[in-house]
C-alpha positions as a Markdown table, in Angstrom:
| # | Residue | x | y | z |
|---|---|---|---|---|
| 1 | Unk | 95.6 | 83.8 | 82.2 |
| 2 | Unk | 93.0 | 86.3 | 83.6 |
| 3 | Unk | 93.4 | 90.1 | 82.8 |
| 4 | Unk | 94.0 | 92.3 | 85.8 |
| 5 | Unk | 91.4 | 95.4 | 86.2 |
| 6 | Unk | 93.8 | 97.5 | 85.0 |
| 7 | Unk | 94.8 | 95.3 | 81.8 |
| 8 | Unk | 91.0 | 95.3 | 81.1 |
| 9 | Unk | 90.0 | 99.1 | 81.5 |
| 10 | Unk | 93.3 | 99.6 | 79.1 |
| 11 | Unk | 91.9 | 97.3 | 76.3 |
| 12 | Unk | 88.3 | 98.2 | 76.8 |
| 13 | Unk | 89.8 | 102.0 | 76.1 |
| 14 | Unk | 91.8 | 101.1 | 73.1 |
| 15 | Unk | 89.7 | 98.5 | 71.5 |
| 16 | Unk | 86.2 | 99.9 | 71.9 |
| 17 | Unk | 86.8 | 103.5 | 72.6 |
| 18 | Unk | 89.5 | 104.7 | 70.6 |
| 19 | Unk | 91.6 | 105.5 | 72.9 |
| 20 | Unk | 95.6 | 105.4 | 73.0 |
| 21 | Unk | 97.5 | 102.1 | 72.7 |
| 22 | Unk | 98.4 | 100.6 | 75.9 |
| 23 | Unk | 102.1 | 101.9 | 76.9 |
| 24 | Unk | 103.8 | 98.7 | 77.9 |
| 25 | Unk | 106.9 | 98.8 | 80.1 |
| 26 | Unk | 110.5 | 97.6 | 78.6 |
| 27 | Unk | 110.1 | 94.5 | 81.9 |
| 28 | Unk | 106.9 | 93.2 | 83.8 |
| 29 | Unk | 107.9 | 92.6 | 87.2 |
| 30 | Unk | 106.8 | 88.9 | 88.7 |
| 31 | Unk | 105.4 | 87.9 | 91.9 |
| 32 | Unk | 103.9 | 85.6 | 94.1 |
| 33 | Unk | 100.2 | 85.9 | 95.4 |
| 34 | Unk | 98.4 | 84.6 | 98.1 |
| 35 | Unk | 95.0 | 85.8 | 97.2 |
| 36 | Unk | 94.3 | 86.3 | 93.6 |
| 37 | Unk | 92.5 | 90.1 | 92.5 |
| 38 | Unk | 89.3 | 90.6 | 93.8 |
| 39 | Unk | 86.8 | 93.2 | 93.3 |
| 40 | Unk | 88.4 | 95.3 | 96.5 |
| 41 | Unk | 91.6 | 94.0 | 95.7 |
| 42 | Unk | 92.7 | 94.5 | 92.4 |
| 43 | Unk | 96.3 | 93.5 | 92.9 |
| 44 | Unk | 95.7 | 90.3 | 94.9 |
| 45 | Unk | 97.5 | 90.0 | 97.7 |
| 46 | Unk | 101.6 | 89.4 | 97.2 |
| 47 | Unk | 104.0 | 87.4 | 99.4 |
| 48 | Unk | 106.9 | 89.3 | 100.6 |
| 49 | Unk | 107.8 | 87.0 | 103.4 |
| 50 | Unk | 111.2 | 85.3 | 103.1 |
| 51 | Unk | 113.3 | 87.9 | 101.1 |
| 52 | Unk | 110.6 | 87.2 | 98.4 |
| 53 | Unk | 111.1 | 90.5 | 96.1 |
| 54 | Unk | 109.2 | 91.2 | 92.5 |
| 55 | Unk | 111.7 | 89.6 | 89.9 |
| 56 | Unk | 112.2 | 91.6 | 86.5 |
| 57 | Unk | 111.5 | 90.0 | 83.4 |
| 58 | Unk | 112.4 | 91.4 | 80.1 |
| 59 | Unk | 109.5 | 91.6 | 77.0 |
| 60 | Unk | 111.4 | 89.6 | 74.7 |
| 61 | Unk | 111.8 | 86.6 | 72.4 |
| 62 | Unk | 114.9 | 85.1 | 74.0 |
| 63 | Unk | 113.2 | 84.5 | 77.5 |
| 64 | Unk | 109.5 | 83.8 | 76.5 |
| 65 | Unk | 108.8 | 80.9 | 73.9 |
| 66 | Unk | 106.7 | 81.6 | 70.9 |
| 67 | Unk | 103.6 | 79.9 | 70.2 |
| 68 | Unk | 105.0 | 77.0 | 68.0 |
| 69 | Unk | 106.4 | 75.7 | 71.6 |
| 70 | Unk | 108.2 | 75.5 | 74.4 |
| 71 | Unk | 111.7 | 76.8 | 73.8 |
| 72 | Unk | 111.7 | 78.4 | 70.5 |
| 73 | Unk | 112.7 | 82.1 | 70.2 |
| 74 | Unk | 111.3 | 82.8 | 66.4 |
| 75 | Unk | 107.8 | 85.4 | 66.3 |
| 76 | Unk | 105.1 | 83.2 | 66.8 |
| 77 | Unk | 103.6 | 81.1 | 64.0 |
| 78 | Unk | 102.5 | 78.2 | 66.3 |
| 79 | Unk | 99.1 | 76.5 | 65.1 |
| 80 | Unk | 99.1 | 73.4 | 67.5 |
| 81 | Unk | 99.7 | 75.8 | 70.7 |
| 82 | Unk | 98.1 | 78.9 | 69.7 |
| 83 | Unk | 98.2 | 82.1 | 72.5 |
| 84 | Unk | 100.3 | 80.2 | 74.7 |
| 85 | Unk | 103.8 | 81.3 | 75.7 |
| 86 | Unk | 106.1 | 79.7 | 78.3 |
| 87 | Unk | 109.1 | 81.1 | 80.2 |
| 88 | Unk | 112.4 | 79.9 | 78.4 |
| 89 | Unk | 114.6 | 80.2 | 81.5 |
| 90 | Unk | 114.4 | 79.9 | 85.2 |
| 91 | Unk | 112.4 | 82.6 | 87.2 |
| 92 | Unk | 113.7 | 82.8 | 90.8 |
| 93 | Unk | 111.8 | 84.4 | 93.4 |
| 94 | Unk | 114.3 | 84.4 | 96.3 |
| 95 | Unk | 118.2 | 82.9 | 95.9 |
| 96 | Unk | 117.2 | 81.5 | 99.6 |
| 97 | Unk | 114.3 | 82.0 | 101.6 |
| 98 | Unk | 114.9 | 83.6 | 105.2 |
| 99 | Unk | 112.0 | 82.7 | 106.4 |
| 100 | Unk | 108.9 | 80.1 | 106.2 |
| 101 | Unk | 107.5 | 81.3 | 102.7 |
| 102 | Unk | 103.5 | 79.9 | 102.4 |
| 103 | Unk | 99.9 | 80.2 | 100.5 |
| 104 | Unk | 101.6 | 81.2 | 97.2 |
| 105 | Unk | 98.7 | 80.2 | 95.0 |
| 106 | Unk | 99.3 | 82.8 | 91.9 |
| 107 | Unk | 102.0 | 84.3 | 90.3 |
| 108 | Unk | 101.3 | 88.1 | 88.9 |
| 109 | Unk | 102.7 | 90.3 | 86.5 |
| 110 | Unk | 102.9 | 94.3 | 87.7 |
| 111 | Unk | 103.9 | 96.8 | 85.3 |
| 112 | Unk | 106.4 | 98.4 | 87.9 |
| 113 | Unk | 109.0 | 96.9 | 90.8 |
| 114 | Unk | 107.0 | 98.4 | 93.4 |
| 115 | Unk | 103.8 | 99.8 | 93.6 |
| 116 | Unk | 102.1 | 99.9 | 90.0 |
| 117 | Unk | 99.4 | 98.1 | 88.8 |
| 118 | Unk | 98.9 | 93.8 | 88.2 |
| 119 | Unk | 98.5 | 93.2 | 84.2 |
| 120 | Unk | 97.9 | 89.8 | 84.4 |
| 121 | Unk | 98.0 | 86.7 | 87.0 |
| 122 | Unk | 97.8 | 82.7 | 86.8 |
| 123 | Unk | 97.1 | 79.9 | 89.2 |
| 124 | Unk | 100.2 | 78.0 | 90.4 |
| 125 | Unk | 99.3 | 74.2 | 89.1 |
| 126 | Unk | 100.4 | 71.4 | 89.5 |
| 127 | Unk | 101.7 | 68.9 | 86.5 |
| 128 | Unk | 98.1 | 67.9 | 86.3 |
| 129 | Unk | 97.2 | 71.3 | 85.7 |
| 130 | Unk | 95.3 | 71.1 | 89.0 |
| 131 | Unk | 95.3 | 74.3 | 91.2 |
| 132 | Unk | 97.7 | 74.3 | 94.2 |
| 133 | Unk | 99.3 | 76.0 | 97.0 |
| 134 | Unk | 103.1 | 76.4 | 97.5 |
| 135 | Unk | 104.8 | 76.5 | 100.8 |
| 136 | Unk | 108.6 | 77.2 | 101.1 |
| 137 | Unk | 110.9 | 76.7 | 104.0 |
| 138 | Unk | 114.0 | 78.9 | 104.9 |
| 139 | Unk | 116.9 | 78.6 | 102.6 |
| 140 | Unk | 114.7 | 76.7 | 100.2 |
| 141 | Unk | 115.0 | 78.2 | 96.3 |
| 142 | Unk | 111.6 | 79.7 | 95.6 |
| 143 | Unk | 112.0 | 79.6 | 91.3 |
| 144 | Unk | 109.5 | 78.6 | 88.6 |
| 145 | Unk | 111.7 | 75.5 | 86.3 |
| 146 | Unk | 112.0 | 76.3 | 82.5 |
| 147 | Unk | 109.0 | 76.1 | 80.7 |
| 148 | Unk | 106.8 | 75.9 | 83.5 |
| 149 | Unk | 105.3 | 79.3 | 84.0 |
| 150 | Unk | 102.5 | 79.2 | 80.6 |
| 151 | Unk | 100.4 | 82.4 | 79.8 |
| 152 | Unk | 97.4 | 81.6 | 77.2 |
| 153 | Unk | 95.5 | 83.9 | 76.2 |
| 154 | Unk | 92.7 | 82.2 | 74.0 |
């Protein structure tokens, strides 16, 4: 799970300079990318084709597991899975796509439904854990299945 510029200026500030704790918003809003952040695009580069819209997601222990593993709800003790958290329920992107929906190859986390600033981002992979790109037709569901979206920090 690499940290967005703006995640990393934020701990640099609080960690090492003293600054202010990082204000965290009550949601992070998800989305697709089709270009992970670069250094002259710090928020990738997000899909909006199809209906896709930025789907809220509560900062909380019912819909992201805690480190002991997939499911669980408890604060996080977990020693055989440590730093990694997984999404407890489905995520879905679009109900039905209008249109042709391709090159998602990241999903991102902003700290505001439109506009704001990308926290955090991961690859799409595959079961293999291999790297892919997702393509979508219209009136497919565009969702992320229980436990498959994992953030680790490590």
């Amino acid at each position: 799970m690499p940290l967005a510029v703006a995640a990393i200026n934020e701990l640099i500030d609080y960690y090492f300079r003293g600054a202010s704790a990082p204000t965290l918003p009550a949601n992070f809003y998800y989305t697709l990318l089709s270009a992970i952040p670069s250094g002259g695009s710090p928020n990738g580069t997000e899909i909006t084709a199809g209906g896709v819209t930025r789907q809220a997601r509560a900062r909380n222990t019912t819909q992201w597991s805690g480190t002991q593993g997939a499911g669980t709800t408890g604060a996080s003790t977990g020693t055989t899975t440590p730093g990694i958290t997984r999404n407890n329920d489905k995520i879905t992107f679009a109900a039905s796509a209008s249109a042709d929906v391709s090159g998602a190859v990241a999903v991102g986390l902003f700290d505001a439904s439109t506009g704001g600033n990308l926290k955090v981002w991961a690859y799409i992979r595959n079961s293999g854990g291999t790297p892919v790109t997702r393509n979508w037709l219209a009136g497919d569901e565009i969702a992320i299945e229980i436990s498959a979206m994992q953030w680790q920090l490590s």
